[in-house]
C-alpha positions in Angstrom: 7.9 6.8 39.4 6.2 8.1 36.0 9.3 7.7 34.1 9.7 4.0 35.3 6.3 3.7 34.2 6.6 5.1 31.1 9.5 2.9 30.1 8.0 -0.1 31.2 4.8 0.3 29.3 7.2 1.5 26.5 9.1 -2.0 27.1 6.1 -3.8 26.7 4.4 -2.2 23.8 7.8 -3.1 22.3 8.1 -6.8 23.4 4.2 -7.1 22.1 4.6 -5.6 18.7 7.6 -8.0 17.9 5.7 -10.6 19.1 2.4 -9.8 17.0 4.7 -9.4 13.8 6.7 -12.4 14.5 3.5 -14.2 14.7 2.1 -13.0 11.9 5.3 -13.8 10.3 5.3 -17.3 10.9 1.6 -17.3 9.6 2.7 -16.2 6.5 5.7 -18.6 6.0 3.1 -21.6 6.6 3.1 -24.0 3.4 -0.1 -26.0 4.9 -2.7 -23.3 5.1 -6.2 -23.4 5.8 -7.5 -21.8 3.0 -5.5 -19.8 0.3 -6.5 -16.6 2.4 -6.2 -17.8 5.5 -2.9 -19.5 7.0 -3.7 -18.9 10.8 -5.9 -17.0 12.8 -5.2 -16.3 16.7 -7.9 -16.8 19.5 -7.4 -16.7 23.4 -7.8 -19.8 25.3 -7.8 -19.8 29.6 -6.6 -16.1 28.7 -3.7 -16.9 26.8 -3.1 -16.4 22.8 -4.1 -20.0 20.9 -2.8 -19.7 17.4 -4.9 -22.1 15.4 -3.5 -23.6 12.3 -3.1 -26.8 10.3 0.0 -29.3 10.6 2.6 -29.0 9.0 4.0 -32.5 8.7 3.2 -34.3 5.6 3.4 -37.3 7.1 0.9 -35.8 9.9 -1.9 -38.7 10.3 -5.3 -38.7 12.9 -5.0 -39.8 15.6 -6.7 -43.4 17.4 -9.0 -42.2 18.7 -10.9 -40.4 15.7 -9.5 -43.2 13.4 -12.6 -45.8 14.2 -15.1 -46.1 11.3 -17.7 -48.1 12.6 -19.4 -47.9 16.6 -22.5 -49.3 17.4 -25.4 -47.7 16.5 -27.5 -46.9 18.6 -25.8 -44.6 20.1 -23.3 -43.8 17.8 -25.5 -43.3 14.7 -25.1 -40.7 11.8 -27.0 -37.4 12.5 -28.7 -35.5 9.4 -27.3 -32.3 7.8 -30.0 -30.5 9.3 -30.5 -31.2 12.7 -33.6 -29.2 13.6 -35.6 -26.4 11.7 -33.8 -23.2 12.1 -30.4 -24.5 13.7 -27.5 -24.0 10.8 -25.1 -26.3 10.2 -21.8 -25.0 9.9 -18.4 -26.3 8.4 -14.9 -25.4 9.4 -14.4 -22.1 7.6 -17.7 -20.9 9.3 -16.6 -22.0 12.6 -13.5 -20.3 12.1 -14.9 -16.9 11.6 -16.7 -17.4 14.8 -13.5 -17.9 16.7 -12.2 -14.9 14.9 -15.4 -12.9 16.1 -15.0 -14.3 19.6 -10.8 -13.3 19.3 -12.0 -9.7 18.3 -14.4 -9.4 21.6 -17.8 -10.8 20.6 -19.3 -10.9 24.2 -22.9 -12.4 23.1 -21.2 -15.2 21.4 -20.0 -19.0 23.0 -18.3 -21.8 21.5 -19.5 -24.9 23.1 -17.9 -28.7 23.4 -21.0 -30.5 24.6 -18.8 -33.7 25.3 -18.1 -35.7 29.0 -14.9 -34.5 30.6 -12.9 -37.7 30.0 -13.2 -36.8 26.1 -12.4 -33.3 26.4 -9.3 -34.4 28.2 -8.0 -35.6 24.9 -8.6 -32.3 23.4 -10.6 -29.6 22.6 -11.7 -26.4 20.3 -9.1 -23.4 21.1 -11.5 -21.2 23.3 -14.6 -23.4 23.7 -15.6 -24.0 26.8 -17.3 -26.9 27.9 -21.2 -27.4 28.7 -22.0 -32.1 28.7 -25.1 -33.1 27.4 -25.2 -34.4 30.6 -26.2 -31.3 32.4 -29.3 -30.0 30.5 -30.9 -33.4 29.4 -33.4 -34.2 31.5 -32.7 -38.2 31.5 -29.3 -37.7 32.4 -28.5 -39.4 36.1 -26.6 -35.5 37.1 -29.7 -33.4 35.7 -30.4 -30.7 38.5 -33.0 -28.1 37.2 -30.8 -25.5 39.6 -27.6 -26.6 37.3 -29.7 -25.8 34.2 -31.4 -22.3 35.9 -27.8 -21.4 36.1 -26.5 -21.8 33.1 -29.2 -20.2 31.1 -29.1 -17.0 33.0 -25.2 -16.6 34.0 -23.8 -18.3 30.9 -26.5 -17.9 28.3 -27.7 -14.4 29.3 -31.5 -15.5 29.1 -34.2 -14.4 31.6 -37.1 -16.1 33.4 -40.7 -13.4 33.7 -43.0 -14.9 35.7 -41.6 -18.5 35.7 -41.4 -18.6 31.8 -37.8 -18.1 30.2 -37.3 -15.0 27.9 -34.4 -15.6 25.2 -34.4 -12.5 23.2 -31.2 -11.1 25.0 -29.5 -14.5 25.4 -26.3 -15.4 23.6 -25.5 -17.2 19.9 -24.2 -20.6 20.3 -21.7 -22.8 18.4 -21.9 -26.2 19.3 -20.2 -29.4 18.4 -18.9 -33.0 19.6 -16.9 -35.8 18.2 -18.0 -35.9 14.5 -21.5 -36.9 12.3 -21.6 -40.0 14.4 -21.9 -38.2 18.0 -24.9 -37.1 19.6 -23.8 -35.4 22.6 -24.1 -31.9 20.4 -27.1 -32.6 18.8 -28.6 -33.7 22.0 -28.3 -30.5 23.7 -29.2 -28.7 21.1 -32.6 -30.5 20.9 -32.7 -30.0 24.7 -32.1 -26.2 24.5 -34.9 -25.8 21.5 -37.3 -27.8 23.3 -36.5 -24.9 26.3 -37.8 -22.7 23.9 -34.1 -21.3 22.7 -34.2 -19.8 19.6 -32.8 -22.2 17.2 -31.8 -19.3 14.8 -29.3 -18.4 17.4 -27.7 -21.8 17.6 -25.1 -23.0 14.8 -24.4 -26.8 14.8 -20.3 -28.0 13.9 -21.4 -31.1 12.7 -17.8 -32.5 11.3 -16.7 -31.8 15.0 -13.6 -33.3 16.7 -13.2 -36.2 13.8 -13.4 -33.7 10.7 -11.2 -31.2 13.0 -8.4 -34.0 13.7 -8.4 -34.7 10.4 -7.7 -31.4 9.0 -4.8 -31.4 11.4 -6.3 -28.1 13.0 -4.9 -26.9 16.3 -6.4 -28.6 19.4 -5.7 -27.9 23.4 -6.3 -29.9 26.6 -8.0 -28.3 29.5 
């Protein structure tokens, strides 16, 4: 029974270490890379490997829905560089390394697409996980204060003392939504500020989805 084992664990050590190398093979064949350091990088989506990388196609274009230049305004209006004192505005290298800390095992860190479902559908960040504005702003028609209780403490790792929420153990966020014309992002980032979450701990993907599409990253559908 322990020499079945053995081999099979053997087997698989095997089958995983040609599949790592292979991967990082491909990486470095890639003639469309993200920076001139960085080709790929690998992240784990629904608990399966994600490898995240640009087209390759030069004839590679965005697609519809990201291709629109002009909604109305409100709601679709331009948001500022800096959102809100404290909260950092990130671009897509910076984002990256995030998704490379959350690959390596960063447990205190969450990548977040604050859109509706039905836009999320059409694709998403490899290993975000999705939080709508809808569910923490307290105008939305679905707001339930036992929604929002819940997410704080089992998703965000904060604490309430005494009926007052304590953040200084709860979790760095990434957020982001459909580009610099989208407030469903910055809307739950005001929302979670306003909570009295420490806006040094939130990071803001302004480009989001459009700026993403358009660099012909890697996207996934839930």
């Amino acid at each position: 029974m322990a020499h079945k084992l053995i081999l099979t664990c053997t087997a698989f050590l095997i089958l995983f270490s040609a599949e790592a190398w292979s991967s990082e093979t491909s990486k470095a064949d890639l003639k469309v890379k993200i920076t001139t350091e960085i080709s790929a990088i690998t992240v784990m989506h629904n608990g399966k490997p994600v490898v995240i990388q640009r087209n390759q196609s030069a004839e590679n274009k965005i697609i519809e829905d990201y291709a629109l230049t002009s909604r109305n305004c409100p709601p679709f209006c331009v948001q500022p560089m800096t959102l809100l004192p404290g909260v950092n505005t990130i671009g897509e290298i910076e984002l990256l390394e995030f998704l490379k800390r959350k690959a390596a095992g960063d447990k205190n860190l969450l990548i977040i697409d604050s859109r509706t479902p039905d836009w999320v559908a059409k694709g998403t960040i490899p290993s975000a996980i999705n939080l709508p504005w809808t569910q923490l702003y307290r105008e939305a028609s679905n707001f339930e204060p036992i929604v929002v209780e819940s997410i704080l403490t089992d998703r965000f790792g904060a604490k309430t003392e005494d009926g007052i929420w304590n953040f200084s153990d709860a979790k760095e966020l990434v957020l982001f939504c459909n580009g610099p014309w989208c407030g469903q992002s910055p809307t739950n980032i005001k929302t979670l500020v306003s909570m009295g979450y420490p806006a040094h701990k939130i990071h803001w993907y302004r480009g989001g989805m459009q700026a993403w599409n358009a660099l012909g990253l890697t996207t996934v559908t839930p």
